[in-house]
Each structure stands twice: as structure tokens, then as C-alpha cells.
C-alpha positions in Angstrom: 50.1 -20.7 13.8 48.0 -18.7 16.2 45.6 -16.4 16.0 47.5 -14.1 18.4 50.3 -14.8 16.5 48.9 -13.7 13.3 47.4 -10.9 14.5 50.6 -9.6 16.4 52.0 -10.0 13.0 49.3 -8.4 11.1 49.4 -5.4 13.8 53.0 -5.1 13.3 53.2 -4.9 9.2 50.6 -2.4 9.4 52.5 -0.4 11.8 55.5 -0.6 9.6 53.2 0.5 6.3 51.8 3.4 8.5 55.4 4.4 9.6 56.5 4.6 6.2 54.0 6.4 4.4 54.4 8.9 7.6 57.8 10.1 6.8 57.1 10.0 3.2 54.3 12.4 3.9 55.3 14.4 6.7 57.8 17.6 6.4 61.2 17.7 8.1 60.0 20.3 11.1 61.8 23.4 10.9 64.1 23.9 13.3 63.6 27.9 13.5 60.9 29.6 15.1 58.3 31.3 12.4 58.4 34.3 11.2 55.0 36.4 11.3 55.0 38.4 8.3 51.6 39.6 9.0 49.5 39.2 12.3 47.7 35.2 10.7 50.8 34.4 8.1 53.8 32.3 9.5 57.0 32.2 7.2 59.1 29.1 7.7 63.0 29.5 6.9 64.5 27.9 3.7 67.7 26.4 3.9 70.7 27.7 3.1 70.9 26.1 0.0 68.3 28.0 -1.7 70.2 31.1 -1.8 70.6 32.4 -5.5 74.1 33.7 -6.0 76.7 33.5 -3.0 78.1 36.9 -1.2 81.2 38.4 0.2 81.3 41.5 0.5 81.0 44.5 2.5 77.8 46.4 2.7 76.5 49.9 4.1 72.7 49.2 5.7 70.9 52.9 6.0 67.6 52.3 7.1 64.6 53.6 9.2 62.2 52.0 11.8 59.1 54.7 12.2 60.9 58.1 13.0 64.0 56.6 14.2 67.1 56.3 11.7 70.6 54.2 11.4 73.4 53.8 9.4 76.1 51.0 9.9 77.9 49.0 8.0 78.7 45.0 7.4 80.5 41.8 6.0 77.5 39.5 4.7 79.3 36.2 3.4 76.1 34.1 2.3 76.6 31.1 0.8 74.7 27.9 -0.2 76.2 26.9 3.6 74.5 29.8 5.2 74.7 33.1 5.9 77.0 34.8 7.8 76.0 38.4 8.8 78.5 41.0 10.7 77.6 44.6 11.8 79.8 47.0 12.3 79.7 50.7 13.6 81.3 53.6 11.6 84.4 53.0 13.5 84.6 49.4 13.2 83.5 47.9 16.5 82.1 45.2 16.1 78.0 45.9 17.0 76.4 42.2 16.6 77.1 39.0 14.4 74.3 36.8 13.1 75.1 33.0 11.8 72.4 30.9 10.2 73.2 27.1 8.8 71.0 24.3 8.4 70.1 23.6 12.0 71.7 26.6 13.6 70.8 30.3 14.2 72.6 32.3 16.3 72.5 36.4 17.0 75.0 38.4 19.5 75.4 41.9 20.0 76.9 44.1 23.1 74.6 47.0 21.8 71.4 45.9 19.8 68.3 45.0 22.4 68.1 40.6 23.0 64.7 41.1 21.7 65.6 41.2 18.2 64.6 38.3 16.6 67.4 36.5 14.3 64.0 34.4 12.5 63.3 38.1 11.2 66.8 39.3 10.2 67.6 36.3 7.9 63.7 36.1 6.4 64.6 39.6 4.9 67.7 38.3 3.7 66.1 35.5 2.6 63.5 37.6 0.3 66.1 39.5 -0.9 68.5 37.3 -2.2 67.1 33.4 -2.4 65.7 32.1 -5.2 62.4 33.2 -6.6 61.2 29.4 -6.9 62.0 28.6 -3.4 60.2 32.2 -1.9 57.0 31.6 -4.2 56.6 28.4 -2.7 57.3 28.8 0.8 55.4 32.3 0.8 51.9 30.5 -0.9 52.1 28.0 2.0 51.6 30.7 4.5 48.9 32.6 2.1 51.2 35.0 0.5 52.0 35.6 -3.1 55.4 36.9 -4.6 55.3 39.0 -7.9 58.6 39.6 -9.7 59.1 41.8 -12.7 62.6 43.3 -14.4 62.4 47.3 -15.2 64.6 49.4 -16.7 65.0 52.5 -15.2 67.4 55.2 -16.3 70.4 55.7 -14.5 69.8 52.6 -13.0 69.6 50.2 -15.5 67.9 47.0 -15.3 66.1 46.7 -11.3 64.2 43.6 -10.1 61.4 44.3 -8.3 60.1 41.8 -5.4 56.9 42.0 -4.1 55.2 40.2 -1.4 51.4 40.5 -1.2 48.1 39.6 0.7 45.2 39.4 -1.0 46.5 42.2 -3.5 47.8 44.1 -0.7 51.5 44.9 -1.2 53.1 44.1 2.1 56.9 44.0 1.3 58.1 45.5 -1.7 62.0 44.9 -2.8 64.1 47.0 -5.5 67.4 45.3 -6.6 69.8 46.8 -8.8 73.7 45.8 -9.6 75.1 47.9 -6.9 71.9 48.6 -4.2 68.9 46.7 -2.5 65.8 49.1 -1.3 63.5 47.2 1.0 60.2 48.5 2.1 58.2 46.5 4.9 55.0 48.5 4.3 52.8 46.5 7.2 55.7 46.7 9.8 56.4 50.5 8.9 60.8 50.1 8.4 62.8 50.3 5.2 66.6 50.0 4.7 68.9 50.1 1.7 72.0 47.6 1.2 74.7 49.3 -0.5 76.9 46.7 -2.5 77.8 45.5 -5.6 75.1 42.5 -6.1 
């Protein structure tokens, strides 16, 4: 045997090794774009499959973006195959449909502006509703931490409270009861409340 022989061959098992330990070691890329929660910390979006308790139902979204405010309503049908997000005006036209699977994210709308950002939409869906194990995680690798605690408050009952923070600074705080979701994006200045029976 060789020596170029032997050291094609050595050069060749050691690619191999190298290749392997690579895709052991090395996260699937997402396929989404990022989310910036704040200006230096970049979300990534969990799968579908993360999602704590599957949804169908109708919802009324009343929210506020600075001094502007809306009111619409929609069909969210969320499921451990993804989430599938309709909005509708008061009358029932349809105003904009967002579907998110693994792989796929997609957002029309003849009214709402094309800069909206799907990424965004389902990351607040995503704090909302996915499981705490899955947010914690995925929020400490872009620097954040996620503090959740269970109230009782009256005339509401029991309310889980979600809160997203940088260095102790409360950037996102979430209220969920049995029938309503209150989220409060204090850095982006916008809030909105999901009326439903969760």
C-alpha cells in the first residue's frame, strides 16, 4: 500500500468523523427569520409542536399600538401542526390569514400594511400559549429570562402570569385567565387582549 493511498484514506475517515460530530453538534437552522424582541436579542421560532394545549375557537383581539386602537375579531386553530390564524372585521370580511407549520409561514391581508412581520405575530402567540419549558429555553439563548407564577385574583380566579425580562427589566408581561389573555409589550409600547375561552 502507498503512502498516497494511506493518506487519501486517512484524509477521508477523518472527514467522515468531522462530518459526523458536525451534525450531531450543529442546530437544524431555522427556517424563519428572527424575531428582535429587544434592539441585541434575537428570538428563534419553536415548532409547532411545542404548543401547550391545542385551539379552535373564535376570538375577539382589542388592542392598542401607541395612541392608535383596534378591535377585530378571529378563528385561531393552533395545533401541535401549527397555527392557523384568521382575522376578521366586525362584519365578517375576511381582513388577513396567517399559517405557520414546520417549514412554512405565510401572512396575506387586502387591508393590513405588507410590512407586518408574520415572525412577530406568531412569537406573541408563541409566548402566550407554548409551553413554559420550551419559551425558557429558547428565550435564555437570546439573553432573556421567563418568570411564571399562578395568582388568584377575585373575580378572576386563578391567572397565570408570563413575564419576559432583561436583566430584571420586565419587557413582556402576559395575564392568562380561563376565558381572556392581556398582553403587554412594554419595550415596543402595544398591548391587546384575546377574548376566548382558554
Amino acid at each position: 500500500m502507498d503512502k498516497y493511498f494511506i493518506g487519501r484514506s486517512l484524509l477521508v475517515g477523518i472527514m467522515i468523523i468531522l462530518g459526523a460530530v458536525s451534525c450531531a453538534t450543529i442546530p437544524k437552522a431555522s427556517p424563519y427569520s428572527p424575531v428582535y424582541i429587544t434592539d441585541r436579542s434575537k428570538y428563534i421560532l419553536l415548532p409547532p409542536s411545542d404548543i401547550e394545549v391545542s385551539l379552535d375557537m373564535p376570538q375577539q383581539i382589542a388592542g392598542r399600538y401607541g395612541k392608535q386602537e383596534f378591535v377585530m375579531d378571529a378563528w385561531a386553530l393552533a395545533d401541535e401542526d401549527g397555527i392557523n390564524l384568521a382575522l376578521l372585521n366586525s362584519f365578517g370580511a375576511n381582513m388577513g390569514e396567517l399559517k405557520f407549520s414546520d417549514g412554512t409561514l405565510s401572512f396575506s391581508s387586502p387591508l393590513l400594511p405588507s410590512s407586518i412581520k408574520p415572525e412577530y405575530i406568531v412569537a406573541d402567540f408563541q409566548f402566550c400559549f407554548y409551553r413554559v419549558d420550551a419559551l425558557a429555553e429558547a428565550l435564555k439563548a437570546c439573553g432573556l429570562n421567563l418568570l411564571v407564577e399562578q395568582r388568584h385574583i377575585e373575580n378572576e380566579g386563578s391567572v397565570e402570569i408570563r413575564t419576559i425580562t432583561e436583566d430584571k427589566k420586565i419587557i413582556i408581561e402576559i395575564e392568562k385567565t380561563v376565558t381572556a389573555v392581556r398582553y403587554r409589550n412594554l419595550l415596543r409600547g402595544y398591548a391587546y387582549t384575546l377574548g376566548g375561552a382558554f
